[in-house]
C-alpha positions as a printed Julia matrix, in Angstrom:
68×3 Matrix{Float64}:
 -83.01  47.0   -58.13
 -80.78  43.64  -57.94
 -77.86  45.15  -59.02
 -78.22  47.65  -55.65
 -79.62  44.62  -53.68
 -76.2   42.69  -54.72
 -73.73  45.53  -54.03
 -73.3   44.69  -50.02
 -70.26  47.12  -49.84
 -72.16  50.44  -50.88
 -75.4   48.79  -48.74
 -72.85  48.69  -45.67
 -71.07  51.91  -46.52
 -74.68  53.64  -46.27
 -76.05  51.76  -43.44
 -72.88  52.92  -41.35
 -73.5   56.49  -42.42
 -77.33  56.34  -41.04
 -76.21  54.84  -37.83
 -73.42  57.84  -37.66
 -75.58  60.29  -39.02
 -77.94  59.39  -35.84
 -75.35  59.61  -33.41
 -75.09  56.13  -32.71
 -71.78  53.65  -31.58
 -69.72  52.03  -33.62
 -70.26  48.75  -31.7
 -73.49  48.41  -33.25
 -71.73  47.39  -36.3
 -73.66  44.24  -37.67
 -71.35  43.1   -40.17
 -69.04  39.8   -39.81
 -66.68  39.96  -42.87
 -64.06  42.56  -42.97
 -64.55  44.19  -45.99
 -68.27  44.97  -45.36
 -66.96  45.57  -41.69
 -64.45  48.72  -43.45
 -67.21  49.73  -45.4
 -69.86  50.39  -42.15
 -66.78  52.24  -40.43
 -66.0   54.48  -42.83
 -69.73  55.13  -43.73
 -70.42  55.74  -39.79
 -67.02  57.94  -39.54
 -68.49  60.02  -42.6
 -71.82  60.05  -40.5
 -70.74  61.04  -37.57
 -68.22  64.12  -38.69
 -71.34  64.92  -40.42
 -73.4   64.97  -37.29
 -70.85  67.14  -35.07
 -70.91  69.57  -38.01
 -74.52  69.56  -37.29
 -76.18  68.0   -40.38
 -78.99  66.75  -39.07
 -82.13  66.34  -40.13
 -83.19  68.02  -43.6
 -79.9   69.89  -43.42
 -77.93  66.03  -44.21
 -79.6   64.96  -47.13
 -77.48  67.04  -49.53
 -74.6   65.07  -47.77
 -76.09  61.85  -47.83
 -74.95  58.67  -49.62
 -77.68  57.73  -52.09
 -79.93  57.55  -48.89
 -83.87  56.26  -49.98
């Protein structure tokens, strides 16, 4: 649990994805440093091809990142 707690790159690269995933802007990105920053964009890119290709739902958690 404190090893996923201290990995802020894959916690940003899956928060991004939920946020694309939901259909949401990128300007609600919440992250100030740039890495963490690439991380949420690329995570809500991934999201967000996978919500025009209609993953939604139970039909996105066979895509998802780790997701809990």
């Amino acid at each position: 649990m404190k090893r996923q707690k201290r990995d802020l790159t894959s916690r940003a690269y899956q928060r991004g994805y939920r946020v694309g995933l939901a259909g949401k802007s990128k300007e609600l990105c919440p992250s100030n440093t740039t890495e963490s920053t690439h991380h949420w964009l690329t995570g809500w890119r991934q999201g967000r091809s996978d919500f025009w290709d209609g993953y939604q739902g139970v039909s996105s958690i066979h895509c998802a990142p780790n997701i809990p």
